[in-house]
N, C-alpha and C positions, 0 to 999 in steps of 0.2 A: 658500329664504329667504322670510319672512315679507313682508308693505307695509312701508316703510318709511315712519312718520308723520312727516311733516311741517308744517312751519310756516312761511309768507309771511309777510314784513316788507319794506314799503313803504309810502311814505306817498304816493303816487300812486296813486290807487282805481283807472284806466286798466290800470295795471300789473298791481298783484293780479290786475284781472279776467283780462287775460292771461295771467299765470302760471297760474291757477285755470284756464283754457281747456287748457293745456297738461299743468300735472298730470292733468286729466282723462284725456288721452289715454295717459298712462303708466300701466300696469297696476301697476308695485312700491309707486307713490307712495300712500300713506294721508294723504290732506289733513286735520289735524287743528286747524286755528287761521289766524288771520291777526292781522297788528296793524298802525297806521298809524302807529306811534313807535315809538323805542326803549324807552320807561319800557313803554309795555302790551308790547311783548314779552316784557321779563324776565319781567314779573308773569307772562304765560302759559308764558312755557319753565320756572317754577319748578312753575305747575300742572300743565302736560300731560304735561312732561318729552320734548318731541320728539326724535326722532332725527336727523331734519336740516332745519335752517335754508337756507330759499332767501331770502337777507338784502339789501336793497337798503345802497349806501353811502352818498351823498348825502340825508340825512335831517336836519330842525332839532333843535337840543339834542342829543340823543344820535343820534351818526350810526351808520352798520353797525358800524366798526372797533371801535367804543366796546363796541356790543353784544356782539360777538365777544369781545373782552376781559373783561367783564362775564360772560357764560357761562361762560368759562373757569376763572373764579374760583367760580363754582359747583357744581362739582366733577359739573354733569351731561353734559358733553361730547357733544353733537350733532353731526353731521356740519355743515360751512358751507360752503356753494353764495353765493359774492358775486354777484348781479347788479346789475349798473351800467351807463349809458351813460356811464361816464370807464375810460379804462386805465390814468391815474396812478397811482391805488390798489394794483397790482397786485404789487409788492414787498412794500408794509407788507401785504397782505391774506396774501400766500405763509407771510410772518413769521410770522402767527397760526394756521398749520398750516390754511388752508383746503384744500378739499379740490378746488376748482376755483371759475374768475371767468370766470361769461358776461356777454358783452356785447350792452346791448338793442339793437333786439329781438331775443329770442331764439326762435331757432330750434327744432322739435321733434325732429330728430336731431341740434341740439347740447346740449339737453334730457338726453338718451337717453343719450348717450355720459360726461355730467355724473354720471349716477346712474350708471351701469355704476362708475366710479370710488368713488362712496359706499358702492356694495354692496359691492365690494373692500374696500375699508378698513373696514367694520362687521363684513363674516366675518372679515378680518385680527385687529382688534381681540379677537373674542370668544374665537377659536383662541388667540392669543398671550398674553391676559390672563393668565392662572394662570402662564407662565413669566417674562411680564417686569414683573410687577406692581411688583417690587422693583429695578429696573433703570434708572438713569440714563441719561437719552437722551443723544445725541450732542451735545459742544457747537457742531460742524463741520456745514455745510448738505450736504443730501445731493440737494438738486434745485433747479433754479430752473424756472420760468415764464415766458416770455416771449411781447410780441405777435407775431404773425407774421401777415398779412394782416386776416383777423377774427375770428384764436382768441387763444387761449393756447395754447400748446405747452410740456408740462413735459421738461427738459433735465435728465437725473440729471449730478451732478457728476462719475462716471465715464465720463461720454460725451464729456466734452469736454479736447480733444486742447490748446487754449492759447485765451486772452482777452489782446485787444490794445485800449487805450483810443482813443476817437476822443470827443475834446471830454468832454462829461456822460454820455458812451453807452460801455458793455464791449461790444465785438463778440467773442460764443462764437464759435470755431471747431471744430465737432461733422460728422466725417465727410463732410467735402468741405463739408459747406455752414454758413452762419454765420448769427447771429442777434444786434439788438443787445437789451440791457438797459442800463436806464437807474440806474446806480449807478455813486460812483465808483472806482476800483482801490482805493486803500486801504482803503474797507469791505468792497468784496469779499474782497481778500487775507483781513481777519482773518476771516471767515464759511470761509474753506477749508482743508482740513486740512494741516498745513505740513509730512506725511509725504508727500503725494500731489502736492502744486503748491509752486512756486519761484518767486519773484519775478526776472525779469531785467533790469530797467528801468524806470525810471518809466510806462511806457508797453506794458510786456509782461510775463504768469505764464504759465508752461507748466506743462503735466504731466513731471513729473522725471524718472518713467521714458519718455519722448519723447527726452529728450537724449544724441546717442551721443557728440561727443565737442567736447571747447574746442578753439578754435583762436587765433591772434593774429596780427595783422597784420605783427609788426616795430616798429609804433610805439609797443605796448603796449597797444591797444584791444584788449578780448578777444570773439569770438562762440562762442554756445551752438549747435552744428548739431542740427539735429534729423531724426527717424529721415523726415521725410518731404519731406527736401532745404532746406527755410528755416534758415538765418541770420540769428539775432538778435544786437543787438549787445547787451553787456551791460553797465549801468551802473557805474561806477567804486564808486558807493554799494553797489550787491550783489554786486560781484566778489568780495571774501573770500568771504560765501557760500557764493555758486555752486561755487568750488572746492574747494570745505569737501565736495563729492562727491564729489572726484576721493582723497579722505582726506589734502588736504593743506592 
């Protein structure tokens, strides 16, 4: 595969110089532009046409998101690398199909590992272009992102076994180990595809095929067992539902 040109935006000179220190030491990157706003960005992603955006978010008047948005409507589609020192962003930036969010300062093998993923998704895109050019995307998410120490960590939605609410936070439960994101059940719910997850409670969605069999107490609270010993209880609100599995 070719350099991949790119293009820094930040309106922190400190930062750029940073980034420009790091791209340096990336062999794929083709440093083609920088800009210290949103408005000179567009102007240059309209002239240069870059392939990927290493995009600051926290910027005056037109911040990252805005930017991202703004491209996307340009019908020139760049790859977007969010760099921030905030992690709230990190849903709404996922939302916008980035392709990864570092956080400053960054590192030059979390640098490395950022473009490994670009160049995925730009041979992706070129292979697949001619078959799915005419092809409706998914309206069901197919990955989340989540903090986990000082990355992101993406969580494809088949990975994860059930999400139980704690306060403002979804804690994934993904092969023994769990992860929170900060969103609440309800928007989750509608982001997942409602052939693959079931809501059991205000408080609990599993994977449907995880559920081997209902059970009930006697006093007519019902639990969902699942294939890896938990019992959930199931709310009176999604009990029709739920047993809307069993074909009844």
């Amino acid at each position: 595969m070719t350099t991949i040109r790119t293009m820094i935006v930040d309106d922190e000179p400190l930062a750029v110089e940073r980034l420009q220190m790091l791209c340096a030491r990336e062999p794929r990157i083709s440093l083609v532009g920088t800009a210290t706003d949103g408005e000179a960005a567009l102007r240059l992603v309209e002239g240069l046409e870059p392939e990927l955006l290493l995009l600051d978010i926290a910027m005056p008047l037109l911040d990252g998101i805005g930017v991202a948005r703004a491209v996307g409507r340009m019908g020139i589609r760049p790859a977007v690398i969010f760099v921030t020192a905030f992690e709230g962003f990190a849903v709404e930036a996922f939302d916008l199909a980035a392709v990864d969010y570092l956080l400053k300062p960054v590192a030059h093998d979390r640098l490395t590992r950022a473009v490994d993923r670009v160049e995925q998704a730009l041979r992706i895109r070129v292979e697949s272009a001619p078959a799915i050019s005419d092809a409706p995307s998914s309206e069901w998410a197919e990955e989340f992102w989540v903090p986990h120490r000082s990355e992101l960590i993406r969580i494809g939605t088949d990975q994860i076994d059930r999400i139980e609410a704690e306060r403002d936070y979804m804690r994934l439960y993904v092969a023994g180990h769990s992860y929170l994101l900060h969103q609440t059940i309800s928007s989750l719910e509608q982001r997942l595809d409602p052939t693959e997850f079931i809501r059991l409670h205000r408080s609990h969605i599993v994977r449907r095929d995880h559920i081997q069999r209902l059970r009930h107490d006697g006093s007519g609270v019902w639990f969902a067992c699942l294939e890896k010993g938990d019992d959930i209880r199931i709310g009176r609100t999604f009990l029709a539902n739920v047993k809307a599995l069993t074909g009844r």
